[in-house]
C-alpha positions in Angstrom: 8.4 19.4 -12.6 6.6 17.4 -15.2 3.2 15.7 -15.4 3.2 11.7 -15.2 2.6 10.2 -18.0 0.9 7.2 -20.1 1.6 4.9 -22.6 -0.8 3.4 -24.4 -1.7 0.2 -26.3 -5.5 0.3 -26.5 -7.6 -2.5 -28.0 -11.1 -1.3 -29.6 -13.6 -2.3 -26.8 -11.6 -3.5 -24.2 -13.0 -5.4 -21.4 -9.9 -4.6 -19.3 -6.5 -3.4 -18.3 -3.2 -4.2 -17.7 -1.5 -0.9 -15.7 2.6 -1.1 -15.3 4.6 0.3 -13.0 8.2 0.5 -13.7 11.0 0.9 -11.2 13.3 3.6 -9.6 15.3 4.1 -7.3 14.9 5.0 -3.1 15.5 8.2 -3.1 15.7 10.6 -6.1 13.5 13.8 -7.0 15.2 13.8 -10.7 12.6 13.3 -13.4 11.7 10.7 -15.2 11.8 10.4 -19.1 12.2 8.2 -22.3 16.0 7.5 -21.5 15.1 6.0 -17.7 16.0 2.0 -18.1 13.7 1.5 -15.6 11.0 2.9 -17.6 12.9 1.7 -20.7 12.7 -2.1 -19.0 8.9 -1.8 -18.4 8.3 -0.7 -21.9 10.0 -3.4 -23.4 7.9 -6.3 -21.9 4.8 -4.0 -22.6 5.7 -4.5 -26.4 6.3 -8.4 -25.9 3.1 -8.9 -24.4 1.0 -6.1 -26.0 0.0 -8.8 -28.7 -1.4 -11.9 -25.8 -3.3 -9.0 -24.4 -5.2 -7.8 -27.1 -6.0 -10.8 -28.3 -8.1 -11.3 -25.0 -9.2 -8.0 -25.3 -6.9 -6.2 -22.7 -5.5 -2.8 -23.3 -1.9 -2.2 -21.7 -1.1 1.0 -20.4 2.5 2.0 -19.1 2.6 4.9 -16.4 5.9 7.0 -16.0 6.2 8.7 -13.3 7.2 12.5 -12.3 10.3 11.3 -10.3 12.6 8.6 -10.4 12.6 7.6 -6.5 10.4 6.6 -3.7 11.3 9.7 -1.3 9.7 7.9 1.4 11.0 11.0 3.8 7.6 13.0 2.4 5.9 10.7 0.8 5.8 8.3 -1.9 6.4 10.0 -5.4 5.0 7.4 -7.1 2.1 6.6 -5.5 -0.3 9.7 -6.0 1.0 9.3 -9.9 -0.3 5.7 -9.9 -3.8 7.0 -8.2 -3.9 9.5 -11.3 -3.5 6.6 -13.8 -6.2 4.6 -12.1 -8.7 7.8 -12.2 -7.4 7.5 -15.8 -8.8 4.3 -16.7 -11.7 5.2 -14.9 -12.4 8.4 -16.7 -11.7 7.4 -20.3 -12.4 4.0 -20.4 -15.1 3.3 -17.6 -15.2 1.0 -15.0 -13.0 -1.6 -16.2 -11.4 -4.0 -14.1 -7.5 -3.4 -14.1 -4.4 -5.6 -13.1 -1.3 -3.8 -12.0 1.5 -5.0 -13.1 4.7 -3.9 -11.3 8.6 -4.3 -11.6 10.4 -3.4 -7.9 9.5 -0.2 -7.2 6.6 -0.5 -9.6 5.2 -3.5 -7.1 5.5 -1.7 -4.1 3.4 1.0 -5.6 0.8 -1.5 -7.0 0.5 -2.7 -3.6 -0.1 0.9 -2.4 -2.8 1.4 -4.7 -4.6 -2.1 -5.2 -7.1 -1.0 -3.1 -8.4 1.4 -5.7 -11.8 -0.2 -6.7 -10.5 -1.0 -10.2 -8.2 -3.3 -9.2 -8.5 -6.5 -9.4 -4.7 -7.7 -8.8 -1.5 -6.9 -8.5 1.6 -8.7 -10.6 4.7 -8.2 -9.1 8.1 -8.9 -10.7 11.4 -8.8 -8.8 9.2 -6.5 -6.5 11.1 -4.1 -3.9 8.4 -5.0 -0.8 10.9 -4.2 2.4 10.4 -5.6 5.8 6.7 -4.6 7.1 5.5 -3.2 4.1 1.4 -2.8 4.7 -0.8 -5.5 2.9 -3.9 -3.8 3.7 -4.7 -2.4 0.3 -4.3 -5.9 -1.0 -7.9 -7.1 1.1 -9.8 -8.9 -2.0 -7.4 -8.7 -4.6 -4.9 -11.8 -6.3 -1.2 -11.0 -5.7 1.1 -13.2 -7.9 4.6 -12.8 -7.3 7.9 -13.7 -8.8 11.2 -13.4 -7.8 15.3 -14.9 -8.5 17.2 -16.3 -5.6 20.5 -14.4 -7.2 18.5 -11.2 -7.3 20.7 -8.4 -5.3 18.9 -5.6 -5.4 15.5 -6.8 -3.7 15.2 -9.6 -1.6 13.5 -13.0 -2.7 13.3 -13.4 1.2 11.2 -10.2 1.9 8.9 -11.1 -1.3 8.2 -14.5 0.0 7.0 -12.9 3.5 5.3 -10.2 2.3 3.6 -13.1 0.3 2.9 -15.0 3.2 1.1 -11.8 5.3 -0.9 -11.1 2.5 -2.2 -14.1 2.4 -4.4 -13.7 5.1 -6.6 -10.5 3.1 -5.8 -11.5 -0.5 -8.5 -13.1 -2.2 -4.8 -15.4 -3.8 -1.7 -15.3 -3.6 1.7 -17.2 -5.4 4.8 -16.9 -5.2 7.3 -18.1 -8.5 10.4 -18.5 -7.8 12.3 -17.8 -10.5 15.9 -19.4 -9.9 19.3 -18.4 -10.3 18.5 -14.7 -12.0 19.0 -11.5 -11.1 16.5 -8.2 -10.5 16.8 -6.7 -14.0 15.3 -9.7 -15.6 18.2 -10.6 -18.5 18.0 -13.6 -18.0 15.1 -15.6 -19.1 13.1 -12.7 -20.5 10.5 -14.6 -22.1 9.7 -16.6 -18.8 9.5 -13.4 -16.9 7.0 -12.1 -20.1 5.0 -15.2 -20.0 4.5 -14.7 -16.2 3.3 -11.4 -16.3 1.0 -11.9 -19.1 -0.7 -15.0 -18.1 -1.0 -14.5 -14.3 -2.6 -10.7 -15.7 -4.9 -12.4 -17.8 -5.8 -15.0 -15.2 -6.6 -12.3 -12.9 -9.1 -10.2 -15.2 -10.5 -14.0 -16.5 -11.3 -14.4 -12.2 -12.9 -11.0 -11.5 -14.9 -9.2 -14.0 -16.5 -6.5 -12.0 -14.6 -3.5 -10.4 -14.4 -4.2 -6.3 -16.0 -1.8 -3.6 -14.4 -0.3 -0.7 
């Protein structure tokens, strides 16, 4: 099986990161590669917002994965791919604060993970966070969240709880709602864009300096 994998839009001297996370699926050990739409998805709002970023001096890195599912029944593929990225970051680029930024399965890895001492937040659009998914990692950091009421495929329900537990250990939390749309975010792209940009920004603007654990 391959390596994960990184895509990158680097700014000279960047004072930050934004790291996303794209989707997948529950359960499949196929790979993941250029022709994935839930990469694909993730990469196209990395090129919309690549331009906001740099201007503030953010770099925006894309991680894809090794597999295309969770596999929850061992444990979860993406998340020791999303630890590698982070050690990434820390490696090439120093001890940068860094905003996850995560579409469904994408947030519920960024919530896995936000308790990396990089991170300083976690975005999370349409995120996949089921029924008692763990909040711990998310003591200290900002969690913004947005989410359609016609969305099928993840639950705008199970967001706004798992918004409302996180609450007590996040250092923020919103919830967006985003209307009448739907999980692969057709409709109203440039909203969904603008969220993810400026609540990412917002969250490297609050907290400059990487978090201990």
């Amino acid at each position: 099986m391959g390596e994960p994998h990184l895509t990158r839009e680097d700014v000279p001297g960047a004072r930050g990161v934004i790291l996303m996370l794209h989707g997948g699926k529950e359960s499949s050990h196929a790979p993941v590669d250029g022709r994935s739409l839930s990469w694909r998805r993730s990469r196209a709002m990395q090129e919309a917002i690549t331009d906001r970023a740099h201007d503030q001096g953010v770099s925006v890195w894309l991680l894809r994965y090794r597999h295309r599912g969770w596999n929850q029944a061992t444990s979860p593929s993406p998340v020791p791919d999303a630890r590698w990225a982070l050690q990434t970051v820390r490696r090439e680029l120093g001890l940068l604060p860094t905003v996850l930024l995560g579409h469904s399965m994408g947030a519920r890895t960024a919530a896995r993970v936000a308790d990396d001492d990089l991170v300083s937040g976690v975005v999370a659009v349409a995120p996949w966070f089921p029924r008692d998914e763990p909040v711990a990692a998310l003591a200290g950091r900002h969690l913004a969240a947005a989410h359609g009421r016609a969305d099928r495929i993840t639950s705008f329900r199970a967001t706004s709880d798992f918004v409302r537990r996180a609450a007590e250990r996040a250092a923020s939390t919103e919830l967006h709602d985003m209307g009448r749309v739907g999980h692969y975010m057709f409709r109203r792209v440039e909203d969904w864009n603008d969220f993810a940009i400026t609540r990412s920004l917002s969250m490297l603007a609050t907290d400059r300096t990487p978090h201990q654990v």
